[in-house]
N, C-alpha and C positions, 0 to 999 in steps of 0.2 A: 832375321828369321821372322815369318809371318805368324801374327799371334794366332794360337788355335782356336775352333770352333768353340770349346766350352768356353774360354775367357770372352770372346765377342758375343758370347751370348747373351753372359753374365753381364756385360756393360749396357747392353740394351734392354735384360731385365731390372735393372738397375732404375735404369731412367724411365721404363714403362713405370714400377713402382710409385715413381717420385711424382710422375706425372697423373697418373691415377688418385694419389695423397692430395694434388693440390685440387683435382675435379672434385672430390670428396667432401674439403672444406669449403668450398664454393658452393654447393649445392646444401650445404647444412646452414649458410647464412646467405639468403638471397639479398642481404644489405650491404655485402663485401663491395661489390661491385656494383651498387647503386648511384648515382652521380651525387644523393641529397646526404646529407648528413644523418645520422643514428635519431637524432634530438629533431629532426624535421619526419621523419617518419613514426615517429610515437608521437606526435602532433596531429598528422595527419590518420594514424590511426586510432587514437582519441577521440573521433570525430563522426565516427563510422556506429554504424549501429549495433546493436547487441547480437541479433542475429547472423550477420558478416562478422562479426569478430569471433567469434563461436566458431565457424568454417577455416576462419585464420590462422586457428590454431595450428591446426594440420598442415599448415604450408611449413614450418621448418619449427627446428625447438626454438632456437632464440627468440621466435615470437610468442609459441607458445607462454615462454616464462615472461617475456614484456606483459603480455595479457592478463597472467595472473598477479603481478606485482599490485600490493598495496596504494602504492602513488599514482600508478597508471589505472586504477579501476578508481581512484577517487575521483582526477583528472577528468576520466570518462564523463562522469556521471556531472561533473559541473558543467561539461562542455553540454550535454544533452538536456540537461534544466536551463542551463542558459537561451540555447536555440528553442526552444520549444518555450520559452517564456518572449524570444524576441519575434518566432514567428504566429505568434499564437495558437499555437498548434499544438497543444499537450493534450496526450490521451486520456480518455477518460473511464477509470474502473468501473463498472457497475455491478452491482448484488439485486437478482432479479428472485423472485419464486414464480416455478409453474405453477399455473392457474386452477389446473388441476390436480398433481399429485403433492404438491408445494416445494418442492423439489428446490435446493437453491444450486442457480443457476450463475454463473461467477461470468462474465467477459470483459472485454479491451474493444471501443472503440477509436478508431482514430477521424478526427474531423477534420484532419485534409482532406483538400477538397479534389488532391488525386486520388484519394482511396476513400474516406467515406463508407467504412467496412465494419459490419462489427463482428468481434471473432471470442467463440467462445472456447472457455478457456477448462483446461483437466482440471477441476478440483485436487488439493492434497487431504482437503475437511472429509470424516467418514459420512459418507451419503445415508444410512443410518439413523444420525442424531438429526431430530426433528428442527434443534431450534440453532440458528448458527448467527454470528453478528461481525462485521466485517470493524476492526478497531479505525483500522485504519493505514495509511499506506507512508514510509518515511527511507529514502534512500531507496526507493525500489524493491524494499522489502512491504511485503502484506500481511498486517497481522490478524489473526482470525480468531474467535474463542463463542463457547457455548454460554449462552446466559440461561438463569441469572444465578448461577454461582461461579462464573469467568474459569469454567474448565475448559478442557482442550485445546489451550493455547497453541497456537500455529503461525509460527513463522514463515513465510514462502515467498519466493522471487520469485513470481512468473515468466520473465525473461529469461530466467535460466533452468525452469522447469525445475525447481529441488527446494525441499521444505524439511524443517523439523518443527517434533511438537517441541515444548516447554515443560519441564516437571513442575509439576503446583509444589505452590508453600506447605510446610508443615502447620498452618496454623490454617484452622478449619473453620468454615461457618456452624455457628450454631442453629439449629432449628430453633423457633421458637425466640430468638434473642437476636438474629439478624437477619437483614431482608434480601440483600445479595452483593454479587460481590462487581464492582464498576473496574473495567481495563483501562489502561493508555499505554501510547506507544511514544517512545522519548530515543534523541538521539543526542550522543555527547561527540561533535566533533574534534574538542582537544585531545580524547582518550580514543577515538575512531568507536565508538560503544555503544550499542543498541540497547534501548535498557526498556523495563517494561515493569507497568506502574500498576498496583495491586490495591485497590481501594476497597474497605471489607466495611459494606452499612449498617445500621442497626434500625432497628425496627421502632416506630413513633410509638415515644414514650412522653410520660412525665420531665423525664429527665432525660433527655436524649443524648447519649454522648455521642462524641465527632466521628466520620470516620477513622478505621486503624490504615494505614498505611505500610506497605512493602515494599522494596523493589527489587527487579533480577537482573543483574547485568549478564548480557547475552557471553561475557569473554570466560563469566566463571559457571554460568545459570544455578548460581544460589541466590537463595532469598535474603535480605534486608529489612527490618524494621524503620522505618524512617516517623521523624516526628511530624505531628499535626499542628504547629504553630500556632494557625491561622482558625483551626478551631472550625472546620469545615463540614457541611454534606451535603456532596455531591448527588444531583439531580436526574441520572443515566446511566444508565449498563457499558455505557462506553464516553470516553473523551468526546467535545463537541467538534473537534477541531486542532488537525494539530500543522505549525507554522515555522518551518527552520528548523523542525528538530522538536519544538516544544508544544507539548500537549496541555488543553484549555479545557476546564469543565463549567457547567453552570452549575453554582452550589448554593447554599444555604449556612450565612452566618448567622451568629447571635452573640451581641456585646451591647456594651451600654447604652448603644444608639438601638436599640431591639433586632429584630429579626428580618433581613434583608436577605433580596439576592442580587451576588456578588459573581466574579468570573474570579477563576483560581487556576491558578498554572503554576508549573512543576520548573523551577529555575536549575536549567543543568548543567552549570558551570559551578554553583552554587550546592545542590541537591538539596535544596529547603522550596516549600509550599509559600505563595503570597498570592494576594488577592486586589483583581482591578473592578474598580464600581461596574455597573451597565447602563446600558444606554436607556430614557425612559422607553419605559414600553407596557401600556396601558392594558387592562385585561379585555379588552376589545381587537388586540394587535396577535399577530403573531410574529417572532423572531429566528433570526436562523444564523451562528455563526460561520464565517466562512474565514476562507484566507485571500485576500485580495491585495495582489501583488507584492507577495509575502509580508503584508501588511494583518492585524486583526481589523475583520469588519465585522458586519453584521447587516443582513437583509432583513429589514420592518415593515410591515403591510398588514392593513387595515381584514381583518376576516371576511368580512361581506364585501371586498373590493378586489376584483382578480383582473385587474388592469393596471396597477400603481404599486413599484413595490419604491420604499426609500433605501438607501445604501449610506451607511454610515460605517466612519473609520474611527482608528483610534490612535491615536496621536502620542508618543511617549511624553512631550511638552503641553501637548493643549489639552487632552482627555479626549474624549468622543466627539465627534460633529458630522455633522448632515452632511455627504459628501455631492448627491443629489436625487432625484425622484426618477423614476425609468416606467416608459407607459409604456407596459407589453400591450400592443396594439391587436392583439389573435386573441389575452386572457388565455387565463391558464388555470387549472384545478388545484393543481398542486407545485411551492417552490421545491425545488430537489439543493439547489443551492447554486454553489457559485464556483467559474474555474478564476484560476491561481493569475488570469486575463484580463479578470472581469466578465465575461460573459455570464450570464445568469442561465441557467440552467432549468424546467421549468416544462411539468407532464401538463399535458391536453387528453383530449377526450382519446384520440386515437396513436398519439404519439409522444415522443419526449424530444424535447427543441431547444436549440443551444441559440439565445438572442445576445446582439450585441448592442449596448446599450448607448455606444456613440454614435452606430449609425439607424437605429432603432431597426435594425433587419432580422430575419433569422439568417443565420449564416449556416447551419447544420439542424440535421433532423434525425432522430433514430427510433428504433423498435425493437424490440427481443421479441422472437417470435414464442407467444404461447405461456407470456408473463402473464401474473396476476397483475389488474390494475390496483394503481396504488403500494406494489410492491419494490419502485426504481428506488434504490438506495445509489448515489454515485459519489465520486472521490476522483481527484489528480493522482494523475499516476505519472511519472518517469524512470525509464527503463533502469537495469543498471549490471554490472557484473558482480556485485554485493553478493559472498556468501558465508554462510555462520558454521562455523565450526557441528558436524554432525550431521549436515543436510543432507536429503536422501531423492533421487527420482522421484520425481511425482507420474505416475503408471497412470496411463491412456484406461478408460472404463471398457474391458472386453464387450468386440463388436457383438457378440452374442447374449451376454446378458442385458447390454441398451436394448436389442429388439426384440429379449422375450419381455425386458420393461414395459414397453412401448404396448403390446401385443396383451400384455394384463391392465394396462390402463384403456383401452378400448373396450376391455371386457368390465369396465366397471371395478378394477382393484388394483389399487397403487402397492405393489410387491416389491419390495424393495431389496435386490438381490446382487450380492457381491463376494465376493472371494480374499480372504487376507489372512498373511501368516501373523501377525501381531495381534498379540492374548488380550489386549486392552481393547480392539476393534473385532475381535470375534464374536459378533452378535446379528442377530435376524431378527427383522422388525416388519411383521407385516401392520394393515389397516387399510378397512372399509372406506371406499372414497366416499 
């Protein structure tokens, strides 16, 4: 007897089912059917930039969740330090103020020599506070803070557009008894742990005690007391310099050998303060630490001489030495400092120029349009997919309040006008340009 219509139906709904199930999972992992292996493709997407993998997400979950994994955003981020250390090509932060409403202006150069582009960047800092200072940049996070009593801490990836502040310590400056308060930014890669360094000065006295020390690790963001061993004070509202994670100040000891100045850095396997001598440097000289091939250096150059800067390193066995003498052949106003390459870095009368001092050329050249001279603050940047628990959008500044901006600084008055639901940033600040 021939089977009926509903049972042949049922057999071929059956199999439409089964076969629809297996389109289904095929389409949710576009690696099913890839010829490479799982472990050859999170190599190769590894490898890929910040802004492609951001897009990547949305190609299926499984990548999605590779993308966010712990191991594979670390991976990233060495793969992208590494290439940009072997192509010499790592971008460069810079902290600019407009010239006339002093506005700070935050952007990303890149000096490839395909692109060549500098792109500015949405602030997460409230445009508001007059005075802002960039700490510094470690793992692709950028840390920001108001000086000089180190409020408004601000943590941000610009690569992934999302920042949070920092709640300050319960332990306050005094008026009158201290002078302000100095940041650094530290990274502990055995704990994956951003941690960030609270140095509280006092004010020259008779008896001047050291700075107090604090620190917040970004996993709990509470504060710590930490000890001052080494008997230290720090010289700057901010770290001079920070190398692998570890941030480097110029301070001020005093022991039996009298009153010197010392480098101090924050050992973070350890979490105790120690101190490395400095190189001589004569009061005729100026100095500038930098990070030179994730080495400590130091760029030395005579004041009255804007053609010869010296570059010296420092050696864990040998101590400091003269690594050699670089004739900026153009002369230059001002050093801005040094990339992570070697290239020196280094404003003129009309622009800011990246020279390379093996082959004495400039290899790159840049401008912010509408900077104050004098105002190029710059830093190594590499990208990264780094983010901290709490981080928030960083919101585009409405096209409409930029050109009534614009439209009152023409008129002679920098108005500084913005919109925000957060009680700590609800305030208006005008002033006469």
């Amino acid at each position: 007897m021939p089977p009926s219509k509903g049972k042949g139906n049922g057999k071929k709904k059956g199999k439409g089912k089964g076969s629809s199930k297996k389109t289904k999972n095929t389409l949710s992992d576009p690696t099913s059917s890839c010829i490479f292996p799982r472990e050859i493709i999170s190599n190769i997407l590894s490898r890929l930039p910040v802004k492609t993998l951001l897009r990547f997400r949305c190609v299926c979950q499984p990548w999605q969740k590779l993308i966010s994994k712990p191991n594979f955003i670390a991976t990233h981020f060495r793969h992208s330090s590494s290439l940009q250390s072997a192509t010499c090509t790592s971008p460069i932060f810079i902290h600019t103020r407009h010239f006339k409403s002093f506005d700070h202006v935050l952007s990303l150069f890149d000096p490839h020599p395909d692109s060549s582009s500098v792109v500015e960047l949405d602030s997460p800092f409230p445009s508001y506070f007059h005075d802002m200072l960039v700490v510094g940049c470690c793992n692709g996070i950028v840390c920001l803070s108001q000086p000089p009593w180190g409020e408004m801490i601000t943590l941000w990836n610009p690569a992934m557009r999302k920042y949070r502040t920092v709640k300050l310590s319960n332990t306050k400056p005094l008026m009158g008894i201290h002078s302000c308060v100095s940041i650094g930014l530290a990274y502990d890669s055995q704990e994956n742990d951003l941690l960030i360094l609270s140095l509280l000065c006092f004010r020259p006295a008779e008896t001047r005690p050291p700075d107090e020390v604090e620190m917040c690790s970004t996993k709990s963001f509470s504060w710590k007391k930490m000890k001052n061993e080494v008997g230290f004070r720090v010289l700057g509202l901010i770290c001079n310099v920070i190398i692998k994670g570890v941030p480097y100040w110029r301070a001020i000891v005093e022991d039996a050998h009298g009153s010197r100045e010392v480098l101090v850095y924050f050992d973070v396997s350890k979490k105790v303060f120690d101190k490395l001598p400095m190189p001589g440097i004569r009061v005729e000289t100026e100095g500038y630490l930098v990070n030179l091939e994730d080495s400590l250096g130091m760029l030395i150059w005579e004041k009255t001489d804007k053609n010869n800067v010296n570059v010296w390193v420092m050696d864990d066995e040998d101590g400091w030495s003269k690594k050699c003498n670089v004739g900026i052949t153009f002369g230059f106003d001002r050093i801005l400092g040094c990339l992570r390459n070697g290239d020196i870095v280094a404003e003129n009368e009309n622009s800011v120029l990246l020279f390379d001092p093996v082959t004495s050329s400039v290899k790159a050249k840049f401008s912010i349009e509408n900077a104050k001279k004098g105002s190029y603050v710059i830093f190594d940047y590499s990208e990264s997919l780094v983010l901290i628990g709490g981080m928030l959008p960083v919101k585009k500044e409405a096209a409409e309040d930029k050109l009534a901006r614009e439209d009152l600084l023409k008129a002679g008055i920098n108005m500084k006008v913005f919109t925000t639901k957060n009680p700590q940033q609800a305030a208006f600040a005008t002033r006469i340009a």
